[in-house]
C-alpha positions as CSV (number, residue, x, y, z in Angstrom):
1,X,-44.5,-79.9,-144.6
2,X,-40.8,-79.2,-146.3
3,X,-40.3,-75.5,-146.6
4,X,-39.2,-76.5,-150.6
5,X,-43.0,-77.8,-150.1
6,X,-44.7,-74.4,-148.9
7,X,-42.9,-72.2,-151.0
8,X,-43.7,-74.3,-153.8
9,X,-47.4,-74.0,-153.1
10,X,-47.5,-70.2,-152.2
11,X,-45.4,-69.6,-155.5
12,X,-48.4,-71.7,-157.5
13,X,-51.2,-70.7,-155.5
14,X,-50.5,-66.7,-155.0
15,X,-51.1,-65.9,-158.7
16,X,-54.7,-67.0,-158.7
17,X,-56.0,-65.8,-155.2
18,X,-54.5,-62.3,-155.9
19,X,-56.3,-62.5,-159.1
20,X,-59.7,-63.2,-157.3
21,X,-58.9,-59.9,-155.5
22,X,-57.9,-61.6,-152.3
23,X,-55.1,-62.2,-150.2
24,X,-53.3,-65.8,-149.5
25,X,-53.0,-65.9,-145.4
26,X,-52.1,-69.2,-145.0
27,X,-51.3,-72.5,-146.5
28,X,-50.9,-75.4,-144.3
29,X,-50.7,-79.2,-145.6
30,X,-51.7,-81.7,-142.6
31,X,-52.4,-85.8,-141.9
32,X,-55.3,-87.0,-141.2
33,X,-54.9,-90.5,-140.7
34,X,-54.0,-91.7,-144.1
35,X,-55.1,-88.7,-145.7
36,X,-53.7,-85.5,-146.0
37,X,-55.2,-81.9,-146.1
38,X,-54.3,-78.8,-148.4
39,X,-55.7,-76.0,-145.8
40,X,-55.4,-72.5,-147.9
41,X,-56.7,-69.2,-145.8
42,X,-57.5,-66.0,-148.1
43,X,-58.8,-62.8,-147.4
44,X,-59.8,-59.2,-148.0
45,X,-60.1,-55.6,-146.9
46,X,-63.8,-56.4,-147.2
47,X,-63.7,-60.0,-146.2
48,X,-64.2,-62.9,-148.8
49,X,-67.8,-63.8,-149.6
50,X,-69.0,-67.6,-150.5
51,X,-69.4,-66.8,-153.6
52,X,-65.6,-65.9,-153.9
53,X,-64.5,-69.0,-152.0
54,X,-65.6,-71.3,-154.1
55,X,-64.5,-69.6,-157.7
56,X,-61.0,-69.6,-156.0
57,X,-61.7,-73.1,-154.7
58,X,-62.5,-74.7,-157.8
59,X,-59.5,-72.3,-159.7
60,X,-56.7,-73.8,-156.9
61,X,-57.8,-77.5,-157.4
62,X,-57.8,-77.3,-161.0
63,X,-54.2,-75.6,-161.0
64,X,-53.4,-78.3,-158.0
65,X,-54.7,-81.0,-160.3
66,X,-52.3,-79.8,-163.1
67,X,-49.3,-80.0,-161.4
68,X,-47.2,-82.5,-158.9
69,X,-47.0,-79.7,-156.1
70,X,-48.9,-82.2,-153.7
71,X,-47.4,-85.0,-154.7
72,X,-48.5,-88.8,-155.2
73,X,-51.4,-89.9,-153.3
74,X,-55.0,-88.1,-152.6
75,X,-55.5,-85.1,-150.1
76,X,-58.5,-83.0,-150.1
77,X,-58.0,-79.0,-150.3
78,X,-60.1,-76.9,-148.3
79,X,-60.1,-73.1,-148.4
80,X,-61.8,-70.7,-146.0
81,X,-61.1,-67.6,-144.4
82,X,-59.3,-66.2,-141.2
83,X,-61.9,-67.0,-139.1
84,X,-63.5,-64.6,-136.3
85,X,-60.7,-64.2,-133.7
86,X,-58.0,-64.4,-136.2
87,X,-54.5,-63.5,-135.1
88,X,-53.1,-60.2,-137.0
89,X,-49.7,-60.6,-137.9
90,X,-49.5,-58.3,-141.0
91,X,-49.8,-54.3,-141.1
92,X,-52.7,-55.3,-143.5
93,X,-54.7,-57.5,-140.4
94,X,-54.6,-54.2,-138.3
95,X,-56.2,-51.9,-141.0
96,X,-59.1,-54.8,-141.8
97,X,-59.3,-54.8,-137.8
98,X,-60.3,-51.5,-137.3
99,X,-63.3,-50.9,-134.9
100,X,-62.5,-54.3,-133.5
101,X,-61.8,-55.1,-129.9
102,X,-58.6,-56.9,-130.2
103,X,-56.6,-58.8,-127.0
104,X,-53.0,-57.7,-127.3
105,X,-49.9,-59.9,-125.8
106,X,-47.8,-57.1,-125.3
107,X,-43.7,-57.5,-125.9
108,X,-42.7,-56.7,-122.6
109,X,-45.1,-58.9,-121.0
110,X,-48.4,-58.0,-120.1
111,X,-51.4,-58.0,-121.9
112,X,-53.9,-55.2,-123.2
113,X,-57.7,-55.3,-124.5
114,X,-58.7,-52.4,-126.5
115,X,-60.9,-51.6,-129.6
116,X,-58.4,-50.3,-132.6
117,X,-59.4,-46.8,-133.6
118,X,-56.9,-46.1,-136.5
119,X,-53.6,-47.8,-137.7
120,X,-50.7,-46.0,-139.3
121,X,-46.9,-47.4,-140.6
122,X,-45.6,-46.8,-136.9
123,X,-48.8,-48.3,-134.7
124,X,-52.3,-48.1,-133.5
125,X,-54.6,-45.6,-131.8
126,X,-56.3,-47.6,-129.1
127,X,-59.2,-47.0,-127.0
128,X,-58.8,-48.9,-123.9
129,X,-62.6,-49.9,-122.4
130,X,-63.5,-48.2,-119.1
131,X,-63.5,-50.6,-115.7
132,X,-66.2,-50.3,-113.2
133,X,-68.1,-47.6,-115.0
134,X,-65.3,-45.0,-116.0
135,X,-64.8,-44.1,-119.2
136,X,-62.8,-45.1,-122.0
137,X,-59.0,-44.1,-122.6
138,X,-56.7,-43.8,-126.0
139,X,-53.6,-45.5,-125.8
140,X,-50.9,-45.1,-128.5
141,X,-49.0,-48.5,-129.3
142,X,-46.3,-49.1,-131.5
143,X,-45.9,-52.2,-133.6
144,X,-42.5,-53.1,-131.9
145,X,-44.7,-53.1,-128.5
146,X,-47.2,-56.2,-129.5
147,X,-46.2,-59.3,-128.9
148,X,-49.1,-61.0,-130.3
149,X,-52.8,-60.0,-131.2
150,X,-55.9,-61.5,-131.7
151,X,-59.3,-60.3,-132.7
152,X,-61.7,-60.7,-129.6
153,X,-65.3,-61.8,-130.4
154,X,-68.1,-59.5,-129.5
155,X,-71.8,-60.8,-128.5
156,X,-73.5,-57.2,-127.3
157,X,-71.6,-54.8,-129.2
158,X,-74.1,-52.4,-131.2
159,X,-72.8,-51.3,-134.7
160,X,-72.2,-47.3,-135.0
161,X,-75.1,-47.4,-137.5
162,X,-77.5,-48.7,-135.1
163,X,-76.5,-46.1,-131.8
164,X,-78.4,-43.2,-131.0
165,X,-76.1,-39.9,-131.1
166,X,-76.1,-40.2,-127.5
167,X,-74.8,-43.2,-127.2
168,X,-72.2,-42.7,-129.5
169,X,-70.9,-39.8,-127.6
């Protein structure tokens, strides 16, 4: 897809995400064969809902279907969110990651799992799982330190609502 393309769509699609109260991650236009595909990605501080995905669904196509940004010929749009192990790229992925463990490709090479405890304009407060039974550490890590991050999927992981005080200490 043409940059002239993607700016095209992000400058007609934007307006009526952010006025669903959510954010426009992505847009990516893709062949299928003879087909093409409109993939748009939104999402929220408090995540996106069904319900919310398909008003802005049914908003984007008819504002799609009124104007020539996909050009001649049929694609199909579909819209979804990040996903669970979506990469954080934005100061606004880190805040909605919070409490998360997240794998970190560190800048200097290298790479770090820990659970993000708090994010500020500079970096993160990490805590950095124990090995072999010792204890968890905090780690401080700028921004300009991570390479790449993505949030790590977590089977076992009870929620702080559902831990005993002890447990939590």
């Amino acid at each position: 897809m043409s940059t002239t393309q993607s700016e095209r769509l992000r400058e007609l699609l934007e307006p009526l995400v952010t006025s669903q109260g959510l954010d426009l991650e992505e847009i990516a236009v893709d062949s299928v064969g003879r087909k093409r595909v409109l993939r748009v990605v939104v999402d929220s501080d408090t995540g996106a809902d069904l319900d919310q995905i398909a008003d802005v669904s049914r908003e984007l196509s008819a504002k799609l279907d009124d104007s020539d940004a996909m050009g001649e010929g049929e694609y199909t749009l579909e819209v979804g969110t990040p996903g669970a192990e979506r990469p954080l790229t934005e100061h606004r992925h880190y805040v909605r990651a919070v409490d998360r463990l997240v794998r970190f490709q560190l800048a200097e090479g290298g790479e770090l799992v820990a659970r993000i405890l708090d994010v500020d304009d500079e970096g993160l407060d990490l805590e950095v799982p124990g090995v072999k039974g010792r204890k968890a550490t905090s780690r401080r890590l700028g921004f300009a330190e991570v390479g790449k991050a993505r949030v790590q999927v977590e089977f076992n992981r009870k929620d702080k609502k559902d831990m005993t005080e002890e447990e939590e200490a």
